[in-house]
N, C-alpha and C positions, 0 to 999 in steps of 0.2 A: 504494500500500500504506500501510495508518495501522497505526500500534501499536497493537495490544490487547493488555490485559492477558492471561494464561492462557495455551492451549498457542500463542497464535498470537506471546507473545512470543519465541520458539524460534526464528525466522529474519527475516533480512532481506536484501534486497537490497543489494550493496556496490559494485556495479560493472556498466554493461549494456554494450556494445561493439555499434557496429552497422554494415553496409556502407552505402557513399554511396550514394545512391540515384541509381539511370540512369535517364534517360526511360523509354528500353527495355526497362527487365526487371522479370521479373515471377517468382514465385512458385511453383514447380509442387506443386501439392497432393498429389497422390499418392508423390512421391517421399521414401524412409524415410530419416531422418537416422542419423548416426551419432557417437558422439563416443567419445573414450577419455582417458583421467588419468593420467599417470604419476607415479613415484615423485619424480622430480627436477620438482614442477608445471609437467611442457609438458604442452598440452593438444589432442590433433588431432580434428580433427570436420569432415564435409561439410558444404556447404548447397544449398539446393535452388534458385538463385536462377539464373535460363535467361535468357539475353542475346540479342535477337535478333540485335545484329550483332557485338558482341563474340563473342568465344569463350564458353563454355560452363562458366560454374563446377562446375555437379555431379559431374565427375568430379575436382576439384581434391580435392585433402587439404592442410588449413588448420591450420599449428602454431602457437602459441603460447606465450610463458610467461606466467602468471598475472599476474606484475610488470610486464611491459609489451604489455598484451593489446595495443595496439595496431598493434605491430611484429609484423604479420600475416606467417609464410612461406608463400605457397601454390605446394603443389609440384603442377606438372602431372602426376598419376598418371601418367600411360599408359592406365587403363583404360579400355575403351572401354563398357562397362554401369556401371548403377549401383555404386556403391561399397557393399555390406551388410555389412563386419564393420571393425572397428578394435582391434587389442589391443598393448599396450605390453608390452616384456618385464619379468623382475622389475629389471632392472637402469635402465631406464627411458632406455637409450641406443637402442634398436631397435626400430622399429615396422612389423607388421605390416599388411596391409590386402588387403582379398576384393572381389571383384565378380559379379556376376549371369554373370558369362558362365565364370567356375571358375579366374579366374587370380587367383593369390595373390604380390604383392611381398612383399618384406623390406627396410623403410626404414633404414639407417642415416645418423647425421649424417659430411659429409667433414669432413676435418680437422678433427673433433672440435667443429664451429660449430652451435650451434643453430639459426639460420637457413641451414643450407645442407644437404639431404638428397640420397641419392640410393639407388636401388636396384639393387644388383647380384646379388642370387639370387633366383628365385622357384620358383614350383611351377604347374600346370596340369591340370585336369581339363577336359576342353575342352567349352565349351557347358553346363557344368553351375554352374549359381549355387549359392555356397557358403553357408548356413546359419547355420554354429559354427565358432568359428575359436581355438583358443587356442594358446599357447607350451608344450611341453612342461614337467613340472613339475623344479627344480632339485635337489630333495630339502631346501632351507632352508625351516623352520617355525617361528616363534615362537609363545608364547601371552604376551599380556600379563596381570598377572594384578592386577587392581584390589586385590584382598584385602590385598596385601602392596605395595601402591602407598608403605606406611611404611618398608619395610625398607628398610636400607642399602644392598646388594648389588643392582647392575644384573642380576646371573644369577639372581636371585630373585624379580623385578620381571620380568622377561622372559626367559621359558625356554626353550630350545632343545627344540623336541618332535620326537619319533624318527618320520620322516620319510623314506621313500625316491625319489629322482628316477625318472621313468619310465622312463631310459634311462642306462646308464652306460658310458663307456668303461674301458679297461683302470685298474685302479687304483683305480677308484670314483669318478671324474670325472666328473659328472652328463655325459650328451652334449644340446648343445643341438638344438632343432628346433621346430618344428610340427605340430599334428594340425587339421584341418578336416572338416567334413560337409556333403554338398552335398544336395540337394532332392531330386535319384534314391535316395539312400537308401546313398551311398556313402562311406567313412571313407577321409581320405587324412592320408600321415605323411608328414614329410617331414625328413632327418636332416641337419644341416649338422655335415661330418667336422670336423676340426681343418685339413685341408690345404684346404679352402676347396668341395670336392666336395660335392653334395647326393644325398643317396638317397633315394628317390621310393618312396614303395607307393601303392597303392590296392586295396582289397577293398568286398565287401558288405557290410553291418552284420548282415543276415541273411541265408538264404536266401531267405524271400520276400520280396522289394524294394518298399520300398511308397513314397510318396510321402512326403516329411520336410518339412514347411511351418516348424516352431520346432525347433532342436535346443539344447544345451549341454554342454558338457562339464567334468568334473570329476576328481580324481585322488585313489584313496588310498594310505593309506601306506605298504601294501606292493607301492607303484610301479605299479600297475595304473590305469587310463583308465575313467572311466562316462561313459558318452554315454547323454542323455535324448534323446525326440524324440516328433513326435506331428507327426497329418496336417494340424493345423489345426480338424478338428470336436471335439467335444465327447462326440461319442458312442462315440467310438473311443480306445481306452486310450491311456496316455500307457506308451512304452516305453522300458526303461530294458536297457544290453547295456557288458558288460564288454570292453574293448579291452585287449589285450596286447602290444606293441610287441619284437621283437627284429634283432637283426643274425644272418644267417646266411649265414655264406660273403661279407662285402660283400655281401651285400643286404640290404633291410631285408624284416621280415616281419610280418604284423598279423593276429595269432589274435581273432574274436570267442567274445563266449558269451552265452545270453539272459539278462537277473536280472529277478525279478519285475517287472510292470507295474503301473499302479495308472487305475481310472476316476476322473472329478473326482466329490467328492460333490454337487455343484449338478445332476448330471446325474441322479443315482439320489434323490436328494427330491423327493418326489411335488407340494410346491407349485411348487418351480422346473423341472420336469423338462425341458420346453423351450425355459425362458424366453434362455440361455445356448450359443447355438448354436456360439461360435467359441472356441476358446484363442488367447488372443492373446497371453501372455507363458509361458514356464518358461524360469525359470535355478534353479541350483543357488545355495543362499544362499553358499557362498564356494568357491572354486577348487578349494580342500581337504578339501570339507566333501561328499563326496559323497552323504552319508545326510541330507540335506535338500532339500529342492526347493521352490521357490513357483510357484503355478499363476496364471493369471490367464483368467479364461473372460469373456466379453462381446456384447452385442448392441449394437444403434446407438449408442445411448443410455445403458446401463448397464454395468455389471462386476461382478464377484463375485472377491477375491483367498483362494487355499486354501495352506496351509502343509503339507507334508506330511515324516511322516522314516521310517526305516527301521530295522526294528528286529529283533531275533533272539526266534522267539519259539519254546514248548515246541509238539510238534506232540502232542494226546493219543491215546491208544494205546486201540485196545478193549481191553475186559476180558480177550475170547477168547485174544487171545495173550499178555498179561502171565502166563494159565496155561501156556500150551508151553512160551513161551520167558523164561524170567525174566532174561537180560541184558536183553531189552527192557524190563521194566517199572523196571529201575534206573535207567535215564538214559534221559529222555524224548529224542525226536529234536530237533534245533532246524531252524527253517524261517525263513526271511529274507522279512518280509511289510511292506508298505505302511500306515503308521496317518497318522489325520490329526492334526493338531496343534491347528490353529485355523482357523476361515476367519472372514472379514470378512460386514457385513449388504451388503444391495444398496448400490454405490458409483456414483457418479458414471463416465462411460466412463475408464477408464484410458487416458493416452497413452504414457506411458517408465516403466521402472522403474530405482533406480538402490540397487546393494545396499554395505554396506559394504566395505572392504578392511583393515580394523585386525582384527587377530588375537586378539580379546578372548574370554579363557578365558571359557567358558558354565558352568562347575561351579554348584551351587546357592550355594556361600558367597559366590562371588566377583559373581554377579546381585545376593545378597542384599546384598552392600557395595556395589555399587556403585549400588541402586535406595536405599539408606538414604544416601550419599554424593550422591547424584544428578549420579554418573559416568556419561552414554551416550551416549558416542563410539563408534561400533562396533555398541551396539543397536540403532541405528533404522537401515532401509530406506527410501528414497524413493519415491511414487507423486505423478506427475502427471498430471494430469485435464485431460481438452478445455475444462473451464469455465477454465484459465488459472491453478487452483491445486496448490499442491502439497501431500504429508500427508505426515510421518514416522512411520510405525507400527512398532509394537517387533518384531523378526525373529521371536520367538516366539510370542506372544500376537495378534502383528496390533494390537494396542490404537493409537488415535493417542495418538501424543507431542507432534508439534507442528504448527501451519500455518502456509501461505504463500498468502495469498490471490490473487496477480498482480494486473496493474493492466485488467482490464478496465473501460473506457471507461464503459460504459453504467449505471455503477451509483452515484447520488449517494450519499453520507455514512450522509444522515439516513435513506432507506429502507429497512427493513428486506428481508433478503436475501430471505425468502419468495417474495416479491410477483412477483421480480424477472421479467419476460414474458422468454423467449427472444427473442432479435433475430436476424432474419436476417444470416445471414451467419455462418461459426464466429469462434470466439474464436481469440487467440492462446495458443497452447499449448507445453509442451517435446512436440520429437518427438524428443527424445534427452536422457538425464541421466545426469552419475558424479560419485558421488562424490568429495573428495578424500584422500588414503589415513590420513590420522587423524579422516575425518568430520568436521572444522568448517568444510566448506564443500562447495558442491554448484554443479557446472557446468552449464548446461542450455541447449541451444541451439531458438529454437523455431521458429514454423511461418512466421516471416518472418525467417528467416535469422539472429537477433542472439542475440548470448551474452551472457547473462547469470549473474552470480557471486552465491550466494545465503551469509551466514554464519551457519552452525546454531550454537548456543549451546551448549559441552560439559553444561550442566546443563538443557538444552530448555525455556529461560526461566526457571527458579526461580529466584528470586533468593536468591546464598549469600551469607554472610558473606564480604570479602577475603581472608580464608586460605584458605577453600576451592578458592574459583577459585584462585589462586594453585596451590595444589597440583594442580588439575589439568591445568592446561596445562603446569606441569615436570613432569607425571608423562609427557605428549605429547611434550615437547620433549627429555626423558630418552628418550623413545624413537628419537625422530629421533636423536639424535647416536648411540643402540644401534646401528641400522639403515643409518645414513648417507643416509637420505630428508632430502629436503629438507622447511625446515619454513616455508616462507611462510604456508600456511594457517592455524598456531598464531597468528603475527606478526597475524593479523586482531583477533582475540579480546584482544590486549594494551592495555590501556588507557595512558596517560604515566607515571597514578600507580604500577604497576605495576612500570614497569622495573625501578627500582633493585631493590627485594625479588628479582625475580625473577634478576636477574643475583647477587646475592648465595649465596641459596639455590641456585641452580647451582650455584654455585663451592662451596656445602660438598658435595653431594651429590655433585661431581664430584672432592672430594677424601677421600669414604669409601670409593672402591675402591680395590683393589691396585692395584700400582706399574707393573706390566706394563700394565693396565686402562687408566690413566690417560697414560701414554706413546701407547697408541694413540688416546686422545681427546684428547691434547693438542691437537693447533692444531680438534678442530672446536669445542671446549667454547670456545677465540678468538672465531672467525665468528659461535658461536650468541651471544655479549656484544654482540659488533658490532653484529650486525644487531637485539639489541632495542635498545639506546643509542640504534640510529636513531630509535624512538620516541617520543623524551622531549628537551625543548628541555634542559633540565638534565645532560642524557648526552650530549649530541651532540658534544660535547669527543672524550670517549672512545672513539667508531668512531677516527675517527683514530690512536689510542696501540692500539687493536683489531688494525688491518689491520698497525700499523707492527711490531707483537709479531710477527705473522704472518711478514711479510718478514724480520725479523731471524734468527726458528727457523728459516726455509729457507737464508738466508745463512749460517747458522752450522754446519746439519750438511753445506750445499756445502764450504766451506771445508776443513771438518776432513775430510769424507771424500776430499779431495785429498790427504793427508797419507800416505806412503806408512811401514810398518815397513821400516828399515835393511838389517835381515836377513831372512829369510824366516821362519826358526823363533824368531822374536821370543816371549816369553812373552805371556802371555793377555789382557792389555791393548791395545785398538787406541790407535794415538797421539792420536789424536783422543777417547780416554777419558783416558791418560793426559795430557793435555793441562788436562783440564779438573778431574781430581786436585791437580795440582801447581799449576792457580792457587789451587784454593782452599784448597790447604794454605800456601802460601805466599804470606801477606798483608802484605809487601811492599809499599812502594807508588814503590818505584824499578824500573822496567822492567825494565831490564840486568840486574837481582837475579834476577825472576823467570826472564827469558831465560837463565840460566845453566843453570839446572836442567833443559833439557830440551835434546833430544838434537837441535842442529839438522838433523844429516843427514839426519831425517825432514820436514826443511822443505822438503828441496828437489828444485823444479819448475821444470820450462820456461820458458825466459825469453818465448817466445811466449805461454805459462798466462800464467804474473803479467801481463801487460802487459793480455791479455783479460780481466783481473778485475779489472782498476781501477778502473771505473764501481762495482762494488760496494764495493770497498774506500772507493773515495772517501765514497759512501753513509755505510759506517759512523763513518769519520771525522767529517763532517759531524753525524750525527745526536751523537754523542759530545757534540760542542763544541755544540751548540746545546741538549742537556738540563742539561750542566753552568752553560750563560750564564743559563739558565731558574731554576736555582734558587734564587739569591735573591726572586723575585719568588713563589714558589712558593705563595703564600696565592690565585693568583687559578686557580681548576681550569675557569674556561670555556677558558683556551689548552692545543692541543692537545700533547702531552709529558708532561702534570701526573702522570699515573699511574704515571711511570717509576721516579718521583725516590722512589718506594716501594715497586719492583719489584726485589728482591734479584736471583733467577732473572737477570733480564733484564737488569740489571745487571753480573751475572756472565759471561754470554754477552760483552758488549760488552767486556769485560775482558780475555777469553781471546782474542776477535777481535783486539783491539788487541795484542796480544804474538805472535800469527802474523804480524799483518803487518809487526810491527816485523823480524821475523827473515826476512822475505820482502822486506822494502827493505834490508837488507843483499847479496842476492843480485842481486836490481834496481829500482835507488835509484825508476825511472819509475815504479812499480806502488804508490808513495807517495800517498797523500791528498795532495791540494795546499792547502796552508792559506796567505791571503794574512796575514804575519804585520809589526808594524809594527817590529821590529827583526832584522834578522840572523842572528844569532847563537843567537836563542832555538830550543831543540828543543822543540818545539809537541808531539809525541806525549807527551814523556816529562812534561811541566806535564800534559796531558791524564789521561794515564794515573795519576799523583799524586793529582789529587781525584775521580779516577773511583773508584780505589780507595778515598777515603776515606768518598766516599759508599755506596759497598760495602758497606763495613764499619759505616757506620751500621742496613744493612735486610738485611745477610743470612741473619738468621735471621725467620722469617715473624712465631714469637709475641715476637719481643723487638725492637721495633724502633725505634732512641734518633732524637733530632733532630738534625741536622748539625751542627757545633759552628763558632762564630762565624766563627774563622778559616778551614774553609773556605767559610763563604758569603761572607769578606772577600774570598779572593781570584777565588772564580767571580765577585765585582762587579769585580772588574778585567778579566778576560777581555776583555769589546767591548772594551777599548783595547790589547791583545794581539794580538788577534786581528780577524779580521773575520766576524763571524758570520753564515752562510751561509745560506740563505732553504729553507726543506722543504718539497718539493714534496708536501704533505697528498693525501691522495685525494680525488675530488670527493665531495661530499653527494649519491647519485645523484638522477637522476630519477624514480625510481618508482612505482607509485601506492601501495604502503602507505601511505604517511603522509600518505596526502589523504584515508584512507579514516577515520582515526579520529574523527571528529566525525557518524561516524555518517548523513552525508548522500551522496545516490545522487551516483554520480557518472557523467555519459555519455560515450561515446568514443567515435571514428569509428574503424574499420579501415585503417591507410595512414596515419594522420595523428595525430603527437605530439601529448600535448593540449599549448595555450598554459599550462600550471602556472602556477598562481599559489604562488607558493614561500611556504611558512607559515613564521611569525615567525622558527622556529629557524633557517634559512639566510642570513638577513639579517644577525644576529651574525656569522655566519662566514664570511662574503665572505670578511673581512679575509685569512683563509690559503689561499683558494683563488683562481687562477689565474682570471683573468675572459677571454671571448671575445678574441681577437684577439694573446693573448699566447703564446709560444711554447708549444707543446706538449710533453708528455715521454711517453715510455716509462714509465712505472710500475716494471714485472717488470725490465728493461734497466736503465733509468736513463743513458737516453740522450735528448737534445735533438730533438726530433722538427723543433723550426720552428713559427711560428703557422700556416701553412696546411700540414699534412703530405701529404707527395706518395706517402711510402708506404703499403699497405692496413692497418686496421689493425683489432685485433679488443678487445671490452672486455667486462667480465664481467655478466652480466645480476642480479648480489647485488650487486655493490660496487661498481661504474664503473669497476674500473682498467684502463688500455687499454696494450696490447701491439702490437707490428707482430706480422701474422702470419707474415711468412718474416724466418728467423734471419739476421743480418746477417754472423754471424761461423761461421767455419769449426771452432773449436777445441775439442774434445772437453771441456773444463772449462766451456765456454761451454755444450753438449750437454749437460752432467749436468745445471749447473743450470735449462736451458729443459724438460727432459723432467719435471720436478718440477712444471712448471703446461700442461704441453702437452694435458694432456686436460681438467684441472679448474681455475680460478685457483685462487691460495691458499688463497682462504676457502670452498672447494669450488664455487661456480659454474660457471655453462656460460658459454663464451664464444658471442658472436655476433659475424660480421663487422660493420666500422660501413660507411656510407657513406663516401664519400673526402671527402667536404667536410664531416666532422662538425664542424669549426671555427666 
C-alpha cells in the first residue's frame, strides 16, 4: 500500500497478524468467514485454514485483544459445521456463536480471564443452519450529537434516547437472551432467566415457509424485533416481519406479523434487469435503526450496493368518498412503504461489508456540523472487494469517503491501474470485516486466514489544523469514559505531540461536570491519562504516578469502608466521610492533635483484619517517605512520583491514611509500616506525617498553589539519613503494540508468538525503576513478594501489565472487599489474562 494523496489518505494499514505456516495446510475457499468486535476491543473470528493431520481449525473460534493480537485464545467450539454467525453482547463480556447445523453457544470468559472461555448455555434447532443471530436489545440508546461536540455537559454531548428492551423482567429489568433465524425460514428466542434456566421458542416467520439464504435483525423502540430476509435471488422480494417476544405462564412466546416488502431497484431497471442475479449482502444499517437497510445484489464479477428506509406515507383517497364520508377526507390514511435512498454505479464484486456501531445522531444540523467539521466517525460503512480493496462510503449517500487499496502483488508503482490484465488465480481479499465501535479502525480477516488492522482517519484524510483533530478524538475519548468502552482504537490516531494537550483538555472537560458526574468518572478519567502518557517519551514518567493514583483511590475507600459507626443510629455522616472532614478541617501537622478529634471506637477491627492489611498499609507508608525524600530534587519530572508533590487530592488521601493507621497501630502495634530507621527512639510516622502535612498545605487548594518553603525541603534532605528509603515497585512499561505503531510503519506478527520488540527510546530511560528479568517478582494489587521465578499462577492486565496471582492467598473478609474491587476488571479497567507460569 503507498500513500496517496485524497480519499485514499483515509486509511492505513497498522498491524497484519498471520498463522505459521504448516507444510500441510491449506486454505478452503469456499468456506464463509466470520469475525465480531466488541466493546472492550477483543476480537473473535474463524479461519478457514484445514490441516490434514493436525486437527481442524475451522470450527475453532479465535479471540483476541487488539493490544496483543498475538496472544491468540483459540477455543475448541464444539461445533461440528461451519461456524456462520458471531455476535458480542452490549457489555462485550459474552459471546455468542451459530453453526450450519442450528446449535447456538453462549461464550463466557471463566474467572473473569480473557484468555480462558467457556460455554455453559446454549440453544438448538436441530439440523437447521442459523442465518441471523443477535443478543436481544437492553433498552440502553445513546445519540452522540456532533452539533454540541462544544458544550460542557457530557448529557448534552451524548443523550440518552427513549429506548425500550425487547424483553423485561419484573421491575423493568431488561431480560437478557437471544433471537436467531435459520435457513427453513424459522425464528428462535431464547431467554436466559436470572436463576441460570433458558427458555427456548421456536415458530414460523410466516405461514408460508420459504427458504431464508440472508437474514438480519433489528429492534425498535417500542421493544419490538424486524427480521429482514430474502431467498438469495434477486427476483424475489426482500421481506421484512415484525417479531414480538413474551413470557406467558414460564414460557416464552413469539407473535409474528408481515411489514411491507421491498424488490431491489437493479432488478426492475430495464438496463440492469438481469444483469444482478444474487443478493448477497442485507443488514440493517445499525441494531437500532430498523427503518434502514442496505442491499447488496451481484454476479461473478460485479455488485451493485442499494440503501433503502422506510417511511410513513399519506395513502390518497378518491374523490368519490371524501363526498360520503368527510372524516375520510380530513386525515388522509398513513401507509408504511419502502423508498430508496441511494444506490451505488456498477462496483467491483463485493466480499464483506462492515457497518458502523457509534451512535451518531443523523438530524440534518448535526450531518451538516459534522461534514463542515469533517467529523465521520460513524458515517462511513465499509465495502470490501475481491480485487483486495477496500471503500468507505457515506451510510447515506453511498458516496466514497475513503480507500484502501490492499497489497496485491501483481501491480508495479508506475503502471497505471487501467491496464492492469486479470491474473489467474483470485486475489486476496477480506471474507469478513467490523468495524471498531468508534470507527477509527477496521478489522478484516481474509481469504488466507491473516488479520489485518486497518486505521481510518476520524477526518477520512483531510488534513485539519491540530485543534481540530484534537477535539475530535476527546470528543471519542469523552465518549468512551461516557460509555465505559474501551478506547484502544482512539490510542491509534494519537500522535506524541499530542498527549500533553490532550491529557490537559481532558482534565478541564472532565472537570465541567457535576460532582456526582465526576465521582463516577473519577478513576476512568486516571486510566484514560495513563494510557495516553504511554505515548509520549516526555509522559512516560507519569503512567506510573497514573496507575499509583489508581491504587491509592482503591486503598483509600478499602480502608475507610472498614470503618464501622459506634452506634447504629449514628447521624448522617459515614466515619469514613467524617474522617476525611476532620483532616481537612484540622491542619495540624502533629498526628496525636488530629487523632484526638475522632472517635477511635470507630477504628476498631480485628486483630486478624489489621494484621491482613499490612502489605497495604506498608504500601502507603513507603510511598509517603519516598514522595517526601523526592522533593527536594523535584525540578527533574522524568522520575516517577513528580506529579504528587502537586497533587493536593492525593495528598490528602495519604494524610487521612496515615492517621487510621496510626490509630490502628495502637490497637496492633504489627499492622505498622516497618521503617528501617537509623536511631531508636525516632517516631518515623509522626516526622512523616509533619511535612506530609506541610506539603498539604502548600497545594490544597487546586487554583492557589504556593512552593514549599525552605525548611521543609531542609528537612525532607535529611530524610535518606533518617530513614532508609524504600525502592517502589513502578508498574512495568507494558509490552504492547500501541506504541510500535506510531511511526506509522506496518508492522507483522505471527499468531503464538510474542514479537522480539524492539523497545523504542522511551523504555530505555526507564529501566532504571523497573524490575529487570530475573529479579524477584511482586504482586502488584497484593503487594506481596512473588520470588524471581513464581510458582504460583498468575494473571496481568492486558492495558497496564500489572500482575496479580489468581487464587487469593488469604482467607479474610477485608482481604475479600478489597480483591473483589479488581476481580473482574484491574484498576484501570482492563481485562485480565492468565500468564504463562514461566512468565519470568
Amino acid at each position: 500500500p503507498r500513500a496517496v494523496p485524497g480519499p485514499a489518505g483515509g486509511m492505513d494499514l497498522a498491524y497484519v497478524c498471520e498463522w505459521e505456516k504448516k507444510p500441510k495446510s491449506n486454505h478452503c475457499p469456499s468456506i464463509p468467514l466470520v469475525c465480531a468486535w466488541s466493546c472492550r476491543n477483543l476480537i473473535a473470528f474463524t479461519t478457514d485454514l484445514r490441516n490434514e493431520e493436525e486437527k481442524d481449525l475451522t470450527h475453532m473460534v479465535h479471540i483476541i485483544d487488539t493490544e496483543h493480537p498475538w496472544d491468540v485464545y483459540s477455543v475448541n467450539s464444539g461445533h461440528t459445521e461451519v461456524i456462520t454467525c458471531l455476535e458480542w453482547d452490549q457489555s462485550g463480556s459474552r459471546l455468542l456463536s451459530a453453526d450450519a447445523d442450528g446449535h447456538i453457544k453462549c461464550w463466557s470468559m471463566t474467572d473473569h480471564l480473557a484468555n480462558s472461555w467457556e460455554s455453559t448455555v446454549g440453544s438448538v434447532v436441530e439440523g437447521d443452519p442459523v442465518v441471523a443471530l443477535s443478543w436481544l436489545h437492553n433498552g440502553v440508546k445513546l445519540a452522540l450529537h456532533v452539533e454540541k461536540s462544544g458544550a460542557s455537559n457530557f448529557g448534552e454531548k451524548f443523550s440518552r434516547v427513549k429506548f425500550s428492551p425487547s424483553l423485561t423482567l419484573f421491575g423493568g429489568k431488561p431480560m437478557e437472551g437471544w433471537i436467531a433465524v435459520t435457513i427453513s425460514g424459522l425464528v428462535t428466542v431464547s431467554l436466559l432467566k436470572p436463576n441460570g434456566q433458558v427458555l427456548t421458542a421456536t415458530e414460523s416467520l410466516c405461514r408460508l415457509r420459504c427458504r431464508v439464504a440472508l437474514a438480519d435483525v433489528a429492534f425498535t423502540g417500542g421493544g419490538n424485533i424486524v427480521v429482514a430476509t430474502s431467498d438469495g435471488s434477486s427476483t424475489s422480494p426482500v421481506q421484512f416481519y415484525k417479531v414480538c417476544v413474551s413470557v406467558v405462564n414460564e414460557k416464552c412466546k413469539i407473535d409474528t406479523e408481515i411489514l411491507p416488502s421491498l424488490f431491489m431497484r437493479c432488478t426492475t431497471d430495464p438496463a440492469r434487469k438481469d444483469k444482478y442475479p444474487a443478493i448477497t449482502h442485507l443488514k440493517f444499517l445499525a441494531r437500532d435503526m430498523s427503518e434502514q437497510v442496505l442491499l447488496c445484489a451481484s454476479n461473478q464479477n460485479n455488485s451493485i450496493v442499494e440503501c433503502w428506509s422506510l417511511r410513513k406515507e399519506g395513502l390518497p383517497v378518491n374523490n368519490i368518498f371524501q363526498q360520503i364520508s368527510p372524516v375520510v377526507g380530513d386525515k388522509q390514511p398513513m401507509i408504511l412503504k419502502w423508498r430508496i435512498l441511494s444506490a451505488t454505479n456498477d462496483l467491483d464484486r463485493v466480499s464483506a461489508v462492515a457497518l458502523p456501531k457509534l451512535p451518531i445522531s443523523l438530524t440534518n444540523t448535526d450531518l451538516k456540523v459534522a461534514n463542515d467539521t469533517k467529523f465521520f466517525p460513524g458515517l462511513g460503512l465499509a465495502l470490501a472487494f475481491h480485487d483486495g480493496s477496500v471503500h468507505i462510503v457515506h451510510r447515506l449517500s453511498l458516496q466514497m469517503m475513503a480507500v484502501f487499496y490492499g497489497s496485491s502483488p501483481q501491480r508495479p508503482v508506475d503502471e497505471p491501474s487501467l491496464k492492469r490484465p486479470r491474473t489467474a488465480g483470485p486475489l486476496v481479499h477480506f471474507k469478513a470485516m467490523q468495524l471498531s465501535w468508534t470507527s477509527l479502525a477496521l478489522a478484516g480477516v481474509d481469504s488466507h486466514g491473516k488479520l489485518s488492522m486497518l486505521r481510518i482517519s476520524p477526518s477520512m484524510g483531510h488534513v485539519l489544523d491540530m485543534n481540530m483533530s484534537l477535539r475530535h478524538l476527546l470528543f471519542l475519548l469523552e465518549y468512551c469514559m461516557v460509555t465505559g468502552y474501551d478506547w484502544w482504537d482512539i490510542l491509534l490516531h494519537v500522535q506524541p505531540s499530542m498527549v500533553q494537550n490532550l491529557v490537559e483538555k481532558l482534565h478541564e472537560e472532565y472537570m465541567r461536570q457535576n460532582a456526582a458526574l465526576q465521582q463516577v468518572l473519577s478513576t476512568r478519567i486516571v486510566a484514560m491519562k495513563a494510557s495516553l502518557c504511554k505515548l509520549s517519551s516526555s509522559t512516560i514518567a507519569r503512567v506510573c504516578d497514573y496507575h499509583a493514583k489508581l491504587f491509592l483511590i482503591a486503598i483509600s475507600c478499602t480502608l475507610k469502608s472498614l470503618l464501622r459507626p459506634h452506634f447504629l443510629n449514628t447521624p448522617d455522616k459515614s466515619p469514613g466521610d467524617r474522617l476525611t472532614e476532620i483532616c481537612s478541617k484540622i491542619t495540624d501537622v502533629d498526628i496525636d492533635k488530629v487523632m484526638i478529634n475522632l472517635k477511635t471506637e470507630e477504628f476498631v477491627l480485628e486483630m486478624t483484619t489489621l494484621q491482613s492489611l499490612q502489605q497495604l498499609i506498608q504500601w502507603v507508608g513507603d510511598f509517603v517517605l519516598y514522595l517526601l525524600a523526592s522533593l527536594p530534587n523535584q525540578g527533574s519530572p522524568v522520575r516517577p512520583g513528580h506529579s504528587f508533590l502537586r497533587d493536593g487530592a492525593s495528598l490528602g488521601m495519604f494524610r487521612e491514611l496515615m492517621v487510621v493507621i496510626r490509630i490502628w497501630g495502637l490497637l496492633k502495634p504489627s499492622c505498622l509500616p516497618v521503617y528501617t530507621a537509623t536511631s531508636d527512639t525516632q517516631d518515623s510516622m509522626s516526622l512523616l506525617f509533619r511535612l506530609l502535612t506541610k506539603l498539604w498545605l502548600c497545594c490544597r487548594e487546586e487554583n492557589h498553589i504556593t512552593e514549599p518553603d525552605d525548611t521543609l525541603i531542609d528537612e525532607c534532605c535529611l530524610l535518606p539519613s533518617q530513614l532508609l528509603i524504600p525502592n517502589i515497585d513502578w508498574l512495568p512499561i507494558n509490552d504492547g503494540i500501541i506504541s510500535k505503531l506510531q511511526n506509522k510503519q506496518l508492522v507483522r506478527l505471527q499468531f503464538g508468538k510474542a514479537p522480539g520488540l524492539v523497545g523504542h527510546t522511551v523504555s530505555s530511560q526507564f529501566d532504571a525503576f523497573v524490575r529487570a528479568p530475573g529479579q524477584p517478582k511482586i504482586d502488584h494489587l497484593r503487594r506481596l513478594h512473588l520470588g524471581a521465578y513464581p510458582t504460583e499462577e498468575c494473571k496481568s492486565c492486558t492495558r497496564c501489565g500489572c500482575v496479580t496471582m489468581l487464587k487469593s492467598p488469604n482467607k479474610v473478609t477485608a482481604v475479600k472487599q478489597w480483591e473483589q474491587r479488581w476481580i473482574k476488571n484491574c484498576l484501570c479497567g482492563g481485562l485480565w489474562r492468565k500468564m504463562p507460569l514461566s512468565y519470568s
